[in-house]
C-alpha positions in Angstrom: -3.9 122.3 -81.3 -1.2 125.0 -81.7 -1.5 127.8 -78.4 -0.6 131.1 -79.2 2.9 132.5 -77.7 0.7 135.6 -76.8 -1.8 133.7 -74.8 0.7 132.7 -72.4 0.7 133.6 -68.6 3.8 135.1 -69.1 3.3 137.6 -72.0 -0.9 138.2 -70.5 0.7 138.9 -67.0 3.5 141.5 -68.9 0.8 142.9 -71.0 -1.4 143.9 -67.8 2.0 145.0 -66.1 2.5 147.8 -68.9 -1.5 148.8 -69.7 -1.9 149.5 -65.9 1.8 151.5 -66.2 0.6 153.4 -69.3 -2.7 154.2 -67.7 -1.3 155.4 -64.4 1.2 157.5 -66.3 -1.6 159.2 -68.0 -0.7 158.1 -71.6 -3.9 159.0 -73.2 -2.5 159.4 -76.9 -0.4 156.9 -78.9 3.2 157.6 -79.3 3.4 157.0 -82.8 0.4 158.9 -84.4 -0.4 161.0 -81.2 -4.6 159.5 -81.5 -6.5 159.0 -78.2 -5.7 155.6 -76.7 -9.2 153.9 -76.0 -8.4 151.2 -73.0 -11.8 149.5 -73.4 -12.6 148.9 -76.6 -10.6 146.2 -78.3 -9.7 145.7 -82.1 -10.6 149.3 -83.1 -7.8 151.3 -84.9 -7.2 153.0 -81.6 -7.4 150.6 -79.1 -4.8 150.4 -77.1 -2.5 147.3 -77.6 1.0 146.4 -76.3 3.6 146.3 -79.0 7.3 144.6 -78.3 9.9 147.1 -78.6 12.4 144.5 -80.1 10.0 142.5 -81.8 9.9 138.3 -80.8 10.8 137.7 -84.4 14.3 139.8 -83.7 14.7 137.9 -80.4 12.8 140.5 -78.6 11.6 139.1 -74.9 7.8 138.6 -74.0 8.8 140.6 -71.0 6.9 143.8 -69.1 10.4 145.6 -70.0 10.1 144.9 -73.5 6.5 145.6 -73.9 5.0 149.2 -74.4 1.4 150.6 -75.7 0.7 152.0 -78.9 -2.6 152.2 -81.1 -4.1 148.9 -82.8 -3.1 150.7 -86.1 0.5 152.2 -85.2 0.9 148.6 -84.0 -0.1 145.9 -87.1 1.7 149.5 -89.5 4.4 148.2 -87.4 4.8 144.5 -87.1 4.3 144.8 -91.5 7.3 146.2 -91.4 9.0 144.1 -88.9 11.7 143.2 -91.2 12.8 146.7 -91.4 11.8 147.8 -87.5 15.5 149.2 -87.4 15.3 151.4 -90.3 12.2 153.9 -89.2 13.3 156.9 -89.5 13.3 159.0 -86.4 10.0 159.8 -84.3 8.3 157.1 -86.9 7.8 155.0 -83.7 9.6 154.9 -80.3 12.3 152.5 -79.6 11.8 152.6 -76.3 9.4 152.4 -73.4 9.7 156.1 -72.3 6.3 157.9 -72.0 
């Protein structure tokens, strides 16, 4: 059975690095559509999720300085177009980690 890269130690540990970042920052909206971030309920259009700022498939790292929060929706908007992350026009989505 195939494990998923995601599940990892590595990327699970990063992931918990970068919610407990965001949350101590205050980041209570998303950076791309400005909606309230909800930390506690998963796979709801805005849950929070971690998204990579260079994405894996563009040899993006699974680590914490790579990593950032954004909506559940901001985020699968944004891994459709991963093909084109590098043409967003600006403010469509931050291309960095900065809060």
């Amino acid at each position: 059975m195939a494990t998923s890269r995601t599940g990892t130690g590595k990327y699970r540990g990063a992931r918990a690095v970068v919610v407990a970042e965001a949350k101590a920052r205050g980041l209570t909206n998303c950076p791309g559509c400005n909606v309230v971030l909800d930390y506690d309920l998963p796979l709801q259009p805005n849950s929070a999720e971690t998204d990579h700022v260079v994405p894996f498939a563009k040899g993006g790292s699974d680590d914490a300085d790579n990593l950032r929060v954004l909506c559940r929706a901001c985020n699968v908007e944004r891994n459709r177009k991963v093909s084109e992350y590098t043409n967003h026009g600006p403010g469509m989505f931050p291309n960095s980690r900065q809060w």
